[in-house]
C-alpha positions in Angstrom: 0.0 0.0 0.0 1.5 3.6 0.7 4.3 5.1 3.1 3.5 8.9 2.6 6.8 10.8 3.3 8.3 14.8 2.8 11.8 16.2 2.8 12.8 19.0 5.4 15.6 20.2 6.6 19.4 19.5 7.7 19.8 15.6 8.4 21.4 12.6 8.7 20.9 9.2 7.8 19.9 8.2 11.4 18.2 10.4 13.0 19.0 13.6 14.7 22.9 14.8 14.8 23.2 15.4 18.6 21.8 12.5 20.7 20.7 13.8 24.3 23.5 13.0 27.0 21.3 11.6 29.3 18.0 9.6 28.0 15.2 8.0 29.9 15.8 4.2 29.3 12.0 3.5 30.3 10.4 5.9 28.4 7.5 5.5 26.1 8.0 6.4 23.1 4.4 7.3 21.1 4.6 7.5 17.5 1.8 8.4 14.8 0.7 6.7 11.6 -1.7 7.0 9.3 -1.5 3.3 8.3 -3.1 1.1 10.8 -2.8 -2.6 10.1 -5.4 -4.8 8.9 -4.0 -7.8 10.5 -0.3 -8.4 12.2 0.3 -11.1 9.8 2.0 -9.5 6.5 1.1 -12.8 4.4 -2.0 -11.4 2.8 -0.8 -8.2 0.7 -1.1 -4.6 1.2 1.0 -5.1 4.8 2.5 -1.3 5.0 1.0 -0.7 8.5 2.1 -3.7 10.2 5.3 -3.7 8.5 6.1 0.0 9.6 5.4 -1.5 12.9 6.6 -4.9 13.2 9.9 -5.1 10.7 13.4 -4.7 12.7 11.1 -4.4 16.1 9.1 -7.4 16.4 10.1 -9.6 13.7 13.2 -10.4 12.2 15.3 -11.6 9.5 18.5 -13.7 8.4 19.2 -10.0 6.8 18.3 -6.1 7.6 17.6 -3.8 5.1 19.2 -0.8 7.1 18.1 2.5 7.1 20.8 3.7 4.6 19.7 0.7 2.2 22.0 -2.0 2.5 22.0 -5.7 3.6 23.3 -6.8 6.8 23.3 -9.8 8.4 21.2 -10.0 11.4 20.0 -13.7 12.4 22.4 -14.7 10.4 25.7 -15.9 11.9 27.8 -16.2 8.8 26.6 -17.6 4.9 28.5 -19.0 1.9 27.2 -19.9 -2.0 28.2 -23.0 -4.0 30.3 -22.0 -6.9 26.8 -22.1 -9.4 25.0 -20.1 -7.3 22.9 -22.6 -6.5 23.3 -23.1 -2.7 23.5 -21.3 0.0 24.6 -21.9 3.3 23.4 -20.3 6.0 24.7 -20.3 10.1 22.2 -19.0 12.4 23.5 -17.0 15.5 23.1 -19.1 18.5 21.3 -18.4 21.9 18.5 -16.3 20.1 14.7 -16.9 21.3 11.7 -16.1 20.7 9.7 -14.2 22.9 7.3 -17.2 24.1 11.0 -18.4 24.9 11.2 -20.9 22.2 15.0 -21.1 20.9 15.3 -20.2 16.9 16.2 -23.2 14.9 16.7 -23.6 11.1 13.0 -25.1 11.0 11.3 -21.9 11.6 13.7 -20.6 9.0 12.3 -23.2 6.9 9.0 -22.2 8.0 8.8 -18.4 7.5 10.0 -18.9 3.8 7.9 -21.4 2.8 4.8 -19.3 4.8 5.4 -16.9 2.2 6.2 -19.3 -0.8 2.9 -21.2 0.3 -0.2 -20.8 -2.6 -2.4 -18.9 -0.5 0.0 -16.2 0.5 -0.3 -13.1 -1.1 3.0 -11.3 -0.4 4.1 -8.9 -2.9 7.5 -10.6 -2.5 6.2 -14.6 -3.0 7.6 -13.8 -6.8 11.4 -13.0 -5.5 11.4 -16.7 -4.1 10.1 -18.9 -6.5 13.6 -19.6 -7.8 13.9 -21.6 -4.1 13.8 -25.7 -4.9 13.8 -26.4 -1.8 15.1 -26.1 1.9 17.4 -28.3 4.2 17.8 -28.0 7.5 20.7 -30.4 8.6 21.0 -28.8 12.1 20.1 -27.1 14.2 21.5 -23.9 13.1 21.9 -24.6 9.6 20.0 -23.7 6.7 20.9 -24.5 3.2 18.6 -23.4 0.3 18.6 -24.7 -3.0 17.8 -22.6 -5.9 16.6 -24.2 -9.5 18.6 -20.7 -10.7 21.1 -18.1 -9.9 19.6 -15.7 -7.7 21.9 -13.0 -7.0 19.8 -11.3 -4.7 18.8 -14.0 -2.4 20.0 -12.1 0.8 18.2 -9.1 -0.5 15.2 -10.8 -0.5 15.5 -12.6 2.2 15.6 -9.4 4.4 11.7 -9.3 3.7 10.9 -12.6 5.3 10.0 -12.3 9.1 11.4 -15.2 11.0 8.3 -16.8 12.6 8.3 -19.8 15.7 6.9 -22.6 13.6 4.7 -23.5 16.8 3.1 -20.2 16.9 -0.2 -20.8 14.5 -2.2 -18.1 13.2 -0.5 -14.7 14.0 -2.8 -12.4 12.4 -3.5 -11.3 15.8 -0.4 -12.2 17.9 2.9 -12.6 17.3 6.2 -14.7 18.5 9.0 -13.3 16.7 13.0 -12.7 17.9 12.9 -8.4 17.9 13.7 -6.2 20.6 9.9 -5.5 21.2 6.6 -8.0 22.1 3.7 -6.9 21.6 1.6 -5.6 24.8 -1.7 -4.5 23.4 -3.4 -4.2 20.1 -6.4 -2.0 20.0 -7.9 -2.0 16.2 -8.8 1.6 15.3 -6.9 3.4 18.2 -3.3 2.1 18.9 -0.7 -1.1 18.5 1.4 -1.1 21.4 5.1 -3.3 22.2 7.6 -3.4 25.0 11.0 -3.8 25.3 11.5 -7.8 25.6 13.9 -8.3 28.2 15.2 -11.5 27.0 16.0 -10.4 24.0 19.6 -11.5 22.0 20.9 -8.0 20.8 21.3 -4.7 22.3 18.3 -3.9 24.2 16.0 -1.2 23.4 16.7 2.6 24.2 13.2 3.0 25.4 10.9 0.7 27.4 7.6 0.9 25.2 6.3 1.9 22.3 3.2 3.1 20.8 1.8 3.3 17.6 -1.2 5.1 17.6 -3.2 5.9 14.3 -5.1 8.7 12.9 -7.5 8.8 9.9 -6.4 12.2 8.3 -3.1 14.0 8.3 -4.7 17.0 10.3 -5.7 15.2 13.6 -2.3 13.4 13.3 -0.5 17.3 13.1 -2.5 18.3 15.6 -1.5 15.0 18.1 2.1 16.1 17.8 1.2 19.8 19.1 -0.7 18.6 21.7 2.0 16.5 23.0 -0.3 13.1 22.6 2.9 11.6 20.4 6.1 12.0 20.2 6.9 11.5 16.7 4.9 11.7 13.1 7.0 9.0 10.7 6.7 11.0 7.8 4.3 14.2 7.2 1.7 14.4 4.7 1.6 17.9 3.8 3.9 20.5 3.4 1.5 23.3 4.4 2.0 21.3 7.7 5.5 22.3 8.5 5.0 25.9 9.4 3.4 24.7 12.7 6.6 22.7 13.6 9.5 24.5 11.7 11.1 27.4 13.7 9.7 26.2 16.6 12.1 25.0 19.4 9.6 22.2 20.8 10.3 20.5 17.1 12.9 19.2 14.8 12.4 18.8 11.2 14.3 16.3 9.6 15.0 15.3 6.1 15.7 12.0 4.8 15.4 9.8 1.2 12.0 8.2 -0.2 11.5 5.4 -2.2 7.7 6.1 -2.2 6.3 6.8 -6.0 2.9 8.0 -6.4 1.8 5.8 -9.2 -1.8 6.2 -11.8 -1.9 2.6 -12.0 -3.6 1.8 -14.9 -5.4 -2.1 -15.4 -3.2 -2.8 -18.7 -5.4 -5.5 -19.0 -8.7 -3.8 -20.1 -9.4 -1.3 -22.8 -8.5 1.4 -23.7 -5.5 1.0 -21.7 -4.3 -2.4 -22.6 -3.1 0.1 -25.9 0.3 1.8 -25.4 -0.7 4.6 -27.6 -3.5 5.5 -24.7 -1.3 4.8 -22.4 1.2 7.6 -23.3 -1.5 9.9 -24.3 -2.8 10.0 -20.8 0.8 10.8 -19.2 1.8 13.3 -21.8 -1.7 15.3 -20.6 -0.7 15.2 -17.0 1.6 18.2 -16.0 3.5 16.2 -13.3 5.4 19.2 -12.6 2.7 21.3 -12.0 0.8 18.9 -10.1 4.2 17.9 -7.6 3.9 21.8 -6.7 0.2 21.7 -6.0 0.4 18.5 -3.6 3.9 19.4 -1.9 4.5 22.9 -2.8 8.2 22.4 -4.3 9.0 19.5 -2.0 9.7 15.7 -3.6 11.1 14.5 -7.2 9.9 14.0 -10.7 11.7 11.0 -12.0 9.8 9.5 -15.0 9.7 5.7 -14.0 9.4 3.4 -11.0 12.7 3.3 -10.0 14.2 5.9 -7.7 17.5 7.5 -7.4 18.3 5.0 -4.4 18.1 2.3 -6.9 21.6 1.2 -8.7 19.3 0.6 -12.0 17.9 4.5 -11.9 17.3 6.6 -14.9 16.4 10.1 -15.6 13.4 9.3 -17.6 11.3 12.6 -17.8 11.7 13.0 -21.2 10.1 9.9 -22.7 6.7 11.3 -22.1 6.8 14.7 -21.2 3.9 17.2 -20.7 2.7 17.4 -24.2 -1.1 17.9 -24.6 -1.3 18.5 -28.3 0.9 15.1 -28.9 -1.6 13.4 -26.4 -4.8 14.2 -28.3 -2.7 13.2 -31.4 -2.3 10.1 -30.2 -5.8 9.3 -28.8 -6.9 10.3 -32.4 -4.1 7.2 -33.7 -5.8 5.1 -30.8 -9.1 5.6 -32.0 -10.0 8.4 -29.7 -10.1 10.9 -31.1 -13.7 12.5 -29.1 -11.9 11.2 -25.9 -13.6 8.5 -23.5 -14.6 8.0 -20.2 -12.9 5.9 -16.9 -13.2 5.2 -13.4 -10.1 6.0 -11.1 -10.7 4.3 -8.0 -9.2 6.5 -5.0 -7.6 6.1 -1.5 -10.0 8.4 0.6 -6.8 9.5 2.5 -4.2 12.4 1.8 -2.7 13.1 -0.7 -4.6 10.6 -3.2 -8.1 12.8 -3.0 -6.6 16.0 -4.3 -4.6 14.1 -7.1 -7.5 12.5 -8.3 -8.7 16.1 -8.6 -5.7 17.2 -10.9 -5.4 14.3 -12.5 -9.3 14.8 -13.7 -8.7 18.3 -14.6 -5.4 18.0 -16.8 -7.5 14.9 -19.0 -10.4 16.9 -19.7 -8.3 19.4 -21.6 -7.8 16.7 -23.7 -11.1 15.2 -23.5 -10.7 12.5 -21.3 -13.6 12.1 -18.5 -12.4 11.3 -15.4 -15.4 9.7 -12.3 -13.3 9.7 -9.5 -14.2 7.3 -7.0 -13.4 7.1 -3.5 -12.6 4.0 -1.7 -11.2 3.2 1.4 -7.5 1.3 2.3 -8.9 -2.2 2.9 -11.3 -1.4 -0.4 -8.7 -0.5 -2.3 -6.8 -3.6 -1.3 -9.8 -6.0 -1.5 -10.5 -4.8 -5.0 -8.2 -3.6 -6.4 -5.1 -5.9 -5.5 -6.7 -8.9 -4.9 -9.5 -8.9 -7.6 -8.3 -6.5 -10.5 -11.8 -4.8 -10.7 -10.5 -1.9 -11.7 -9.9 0.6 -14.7 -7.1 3.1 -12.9 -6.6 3.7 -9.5 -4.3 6.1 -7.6 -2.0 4.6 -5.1 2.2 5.1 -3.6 4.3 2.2 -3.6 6.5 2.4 -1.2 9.3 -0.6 -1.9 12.9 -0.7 -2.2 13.8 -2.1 -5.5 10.0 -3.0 -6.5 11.1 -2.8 -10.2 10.6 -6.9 -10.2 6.2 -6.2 -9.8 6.8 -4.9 -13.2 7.9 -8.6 -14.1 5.0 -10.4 -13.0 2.0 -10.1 -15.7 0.1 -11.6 -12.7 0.5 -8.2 -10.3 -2.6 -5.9 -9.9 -1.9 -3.2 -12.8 -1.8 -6.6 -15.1 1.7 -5.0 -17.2 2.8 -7.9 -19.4 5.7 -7.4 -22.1 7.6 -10.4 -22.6 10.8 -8.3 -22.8 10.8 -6.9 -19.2 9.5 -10.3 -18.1 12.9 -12.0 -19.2 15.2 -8.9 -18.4 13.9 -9.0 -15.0 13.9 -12.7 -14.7 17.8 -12.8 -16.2 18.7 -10.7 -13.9 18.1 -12.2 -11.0 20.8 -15.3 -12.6 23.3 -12.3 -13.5 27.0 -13.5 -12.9 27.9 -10.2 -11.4 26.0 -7.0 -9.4 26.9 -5.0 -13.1 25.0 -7.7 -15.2 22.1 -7.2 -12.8 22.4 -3.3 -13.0 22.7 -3.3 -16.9 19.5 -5.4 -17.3 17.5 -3.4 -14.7 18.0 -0.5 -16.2 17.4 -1.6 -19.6 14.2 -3.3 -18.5 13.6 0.6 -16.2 14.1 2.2 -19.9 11.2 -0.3 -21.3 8.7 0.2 -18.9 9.2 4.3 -19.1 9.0 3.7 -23.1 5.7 1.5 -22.6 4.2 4.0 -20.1 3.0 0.9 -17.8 1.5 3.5 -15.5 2.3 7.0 -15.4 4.6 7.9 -12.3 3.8 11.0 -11.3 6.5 11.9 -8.6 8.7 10.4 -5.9 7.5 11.5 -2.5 10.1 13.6 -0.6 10.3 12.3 3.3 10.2 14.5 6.6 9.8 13.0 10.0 8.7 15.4 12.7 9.6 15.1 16.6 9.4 17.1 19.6 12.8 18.1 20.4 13.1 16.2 23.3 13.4 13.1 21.2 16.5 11.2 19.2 17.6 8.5 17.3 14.9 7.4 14.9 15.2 6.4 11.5 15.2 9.3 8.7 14.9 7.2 5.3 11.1 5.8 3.4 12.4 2.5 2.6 10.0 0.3 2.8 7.9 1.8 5.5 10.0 0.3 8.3 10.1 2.6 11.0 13.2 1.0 13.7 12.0 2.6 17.0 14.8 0.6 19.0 17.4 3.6 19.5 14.7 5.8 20.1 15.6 8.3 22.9 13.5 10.7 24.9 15.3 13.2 27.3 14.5 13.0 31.0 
């Protein structure tokens, strides 16, 4: 789903630059979202809230995707691959539990990928596996996995799959993972809550508790933060918002990098927009620059594809289809549409999606296009839209770290299927070096651009917002994980 973010003013990669001397180690820490979870098991798709929440604090992995954007390990003790690429050998770390006290073993390794793999998950990231043979588990604290194909990002990938106990059942309301948090309380509509677990393998916490506690607009959120209800707001949804906190010493403002695109998905399945030609018309008549000004008033990036500038595979790509209304009515004419037609752009009833829908309808009409907007909410959206494909356009920000791979799956929502990208994509993934990979990707970036899959109209810029009082979370939208373990709040 969507990991709305703004950039700001003087940062750093981790936080704030001068950490308080003294901190209060059993502090609460209370931070705001708009993105509750539906469920606190991310198997079922559109997991942005409870990922936000749970990745790096609850749950973790044989890798972390760290702030900054690389790959550490973290469960993992030490790894090697066969000389195809075929195997890998992982070493788990020893002495780590789970917080029902169970001691991690290389079966609920086994488990937690194969949850994912299994044919009723519906992970956005099931596709990055599926080169996976099958898993061994020799010992204890070995894993080896066998791939029918190089895959050169295997501990990329694998620093999306939570290590579950195998014991623990259905955990879409629970949990029992390894983190530096367990959950305390869960209150749908109001709050998820988490405390430091004492028994816990790495460093401990910073801060005794922490609350997530969630809003349904980006005003009552602001105005939670001036009222001193929470502490921190993960990333701020308006830039009209900032004059309340900037200036101010009770506030910092700081900036960090998004990898959050707001994307007009279209269903390339269905007419008119399984025809490229329509396809392009409808970006050229969309003055992305004018319409990145109107939504964040000079704040985030226009970029022209999926892929951001965190990517290795990036691309200026704002010149393939530039805003050109005169060469988009030409082309509806070559399309067959010449007197324009009509579609339905299904809507995220929450900011900023509302008042691009708005812009969005206004640019096509000049080039007679009719646009019903149609409002849904979240759990709509991800019922119909990414489950069932009933759907024309819709509106939505995808918030993933190297997500150009949904692009090579004709079976993801937005139904994009050109055999080319398929194969660059897949290819790449058995690329003998991190070059191959990067020459394919961006070849493949360079394709889906020329295609106009959907029309990207900007790359979120990323501000999080604290009282002053408070240090040491994480800057950077990368995949809407939000590390609240070095989290400090003054005394």
């Amino acid at each position: 789903m969507s990991f709305l973010a703004v950039a700001g003013i003087g940062a750093t990669a981790t936080g704030p630059a001068v950490f308080a001397a003294d901190y209060d180690a059993d502090a609460t820490i209370n931070i705001g979202s708009l993105y509750e979870p539906q469920s606190l098991d991310n198997v079922g798709g559109g997991v942005q809230g409870i990922h936000e929440a749970f990745y790096g604090n609850v749950y973790e992995s044989l890798f972390k995707l760290t702030d900054g954007g690389s790959v550490e390990k973290l469960l993992v003790d030490d790894y090697s691959m066969s000389d195809d690429g075929l195997t890998y050998t992982f070493k788990l770390k020893p002495g780590i539990v789970f917080h029902s006290g169970d001691p991690l073993t290389s079966a609920d390794v086994k488990f937690s990928i194969e949850r994912i793999m299994a044919p009723d998950s519906k992970s956005s990231r099931k596709s990055s596996l599926k080169t996976i043979a099958s898993i061994d588990t020799p010992d204890d604290l070995t894993v080896v996995i066998h791939l029918s194909s190089r895959s050169i990002s295997l501990p990329y990938y694998l620093s999306y799959i939570w290590i579950v106990n195998d014991t623990a059942g259905d955990i879409s309301a629970k949990e029992d993972g390894t983190g530096p948090y367990e959950l305390d309380s869960w209150r749908r509509g109001s709050y998820l809550a988490m405390k430091r677990f004492d028994k816990y393998w790495g460093t401990p916490a910073t801060n005794a508790n922490v609350v997530f506690k969630y809003f349904s607009d980006a005003t009552a959120l602001n105005n939670a933060l001036l009222t001193n209800a929470i502490d921190i707001i993960t990333s701020v949804q308006s830039p009209d918002s900032l004059g309340q906190f900037t200036n101010n010493p009770q506030f910092t403002v700081e900036e960090g990098k998004s990898t959050t695109k707001e994307v007009l998905a279209f269903n390339d399945r269905v007419a008119p927009f399984d025809n490229v030609e329509v396809r392009k018309a409808v970006s050229r008549a969309i003055d992305k620059k004018k319409l990145l000004n109107a939504i964040w008033g000079g704040y985030g990036t226009l970029i022209g594809s999926f892929v951001p500038p965190t990517d290795p595979w990036y691309v200026d790509l704002n010149g393939v289809d530039p805003y050109d209304p005169a060469s988009a009515k030409d082309m509806l004419a070559k399309a067959g549409y010449a007197d324009g037609f009509s579609f339905t752009l299904d809507t995220p009833n929450y900011d900023p999606h509302p008042l691009v829908a708005q812009v969005v309808k206004t640019d096509l009409a000049k080039v007679g296009i009719d646009v019903k907007i149609n409002i849904i909410t979240a759990n709509e959206w991800f019922n119909k839209i990414y489950k069932q494909h009933d759907f024309e356009a819709t509106l939505q920000e995808h918030v993933n770290h190297r997500d150009i791979l949904f692009y090579g799956n004709p079976d993801f929502y937005w139904g994009y299927n050109n055999p080319k990208v398929v194969d660059l994509i897949a290819s790449s993934e058995t690329a003998g070096s991190e070059a191959e990979q990067v020459e394919k990707l961006t070849e493949a970036n360079k394709q889906i651009a020329e295609d106009a899959a959907s029309v990207w109209l900007y790359l979120n810029p990323q501000i999080v917002v604290s009282r002053s009082n408070v240090s040491g979370y994480p800057l950077n939208g990368l995949n809407s994980q939000f590390f609240a373990y070095d989290i400090k709040k003054d005394d």
